[in-house]
Steps between C-alpha positions, in 0.01 A plus 500: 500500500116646519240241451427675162855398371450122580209517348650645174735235504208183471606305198355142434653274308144368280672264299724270736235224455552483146857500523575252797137331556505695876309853525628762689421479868401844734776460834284711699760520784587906558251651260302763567133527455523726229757253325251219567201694388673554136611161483151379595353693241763430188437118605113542469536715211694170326239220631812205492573316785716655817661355806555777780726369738598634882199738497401551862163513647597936566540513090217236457272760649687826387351406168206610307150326549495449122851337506438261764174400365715345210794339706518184668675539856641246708574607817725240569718522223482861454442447138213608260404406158341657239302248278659210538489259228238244445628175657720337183512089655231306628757336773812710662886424350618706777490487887654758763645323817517719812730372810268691745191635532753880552667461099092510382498803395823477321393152340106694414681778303638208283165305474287859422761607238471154302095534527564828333647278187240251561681237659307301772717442831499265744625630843667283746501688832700454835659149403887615617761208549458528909178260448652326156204295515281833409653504108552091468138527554467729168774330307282317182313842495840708429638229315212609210606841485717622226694789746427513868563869657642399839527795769726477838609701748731385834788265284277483170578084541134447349593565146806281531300192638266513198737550247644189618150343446360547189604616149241832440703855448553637876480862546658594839363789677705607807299687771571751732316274804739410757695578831872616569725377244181467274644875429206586328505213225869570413582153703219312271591663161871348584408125583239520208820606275742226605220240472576170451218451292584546123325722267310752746453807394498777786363842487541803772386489822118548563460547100189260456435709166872423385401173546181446314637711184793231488206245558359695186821485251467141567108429396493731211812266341331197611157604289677641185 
């Protein structure tokens, strides 16, 4: 398919917010420039709030001047935003829990796509079970939080350990970080499934965006 075609085919769905409380979100992963150039401008063109997710620092720059003048980046994450809410709670309900410092930028897409909805975060970095004293030293902090994002690669036993602490909604986000048998986060998507901690929900492996949108469903019910 030419360029032109995909571009053709550039549909976005304007009214998901008002149906499920989420907007639409731009996967930037395999577009093309042109794709992202249209995109850019139908997003500008509405002036609501956007999350771009997986857009690498090549498409970052591929982009217009004007166009990254009115995005966010994080390098990190790979994520941009396009004006983000204004901050809706003085104090954060949430908190994303990373096992180490290599799930970040799976755990930051999380924390940047709830700032788009105005949610303060509170990020725990680099406190995996090896050193269990790291996240005993955080517990009263998480124990606040209404849902706690928690991101793992290797066996994904971080999620498990904390949902066997406290009583907050645990999002489990398997990661991809690992050796071996790690088989790219296949091996902690597994042990994260067969938990033997009740009531955590799981999403896919390295989906930090899954995550916060299920994060999401959960505050907007909470506030109605």
């Amino acid at each position: 398919m030419s360029d032109a075609g995909a571009i053709r085919e550039v549909l976005l769905d304007l009214n998901r917010e008002s149906r499920t409380g989420i907007a639409e979100a731009i996967l930037c992963y395999s577009k093309s420039r042109d794709q992202l150039h249209t995109i850019c401008d139908n997003v500008l063109q509405r002036d609501a709030p956007m999350v771009f997710t997986r857009l690498t620092s090549e498409q970052w720059q591929g982009l217009a001047d004007e166009q990254r003048n009115q995005l966010d980046y994080d390098p990190v994450s790979c994520s941009a935003l396009y004006r983000p809410v204004e901050q809706r709670y003085e104090t954060a309900q949430v908190a994303v829990v990373t096992g180490g410092s290599s799930d970040v930028p799976v755990g930051r897409e999380a924390a940047r796509t709830l700032a788009c909805y105005g949610h303060p975060v509170i990020e725990v970095n680099d406190v995996g079970v090896a050193g269990l004293w790291r996240i005993m030293d955080r517990l009263d902090d998480l124990k606040q939080m209404k849902v706690l994002i928690c991101v793992a690669g290797m066996d994904a036993a971080l999620p498990t350990v904390i949902g066997g602490l406290v009583s907050s909604v645990i999002i489990a986000v398997p990661t991809s970080v690992g050796y071996g048998a790690a088989r790219g986060g296949e091996t902690a998507l597994s042990a994260l499934l067969v938990s033997c901690a009740s009531g955590l929900t799981v999403v896919n492996i390295d989906n930090g965006f899954g995550a916060a949108c299920a994060a999401l469903r959960v505050l907007n019910n909470l506030s109605e």
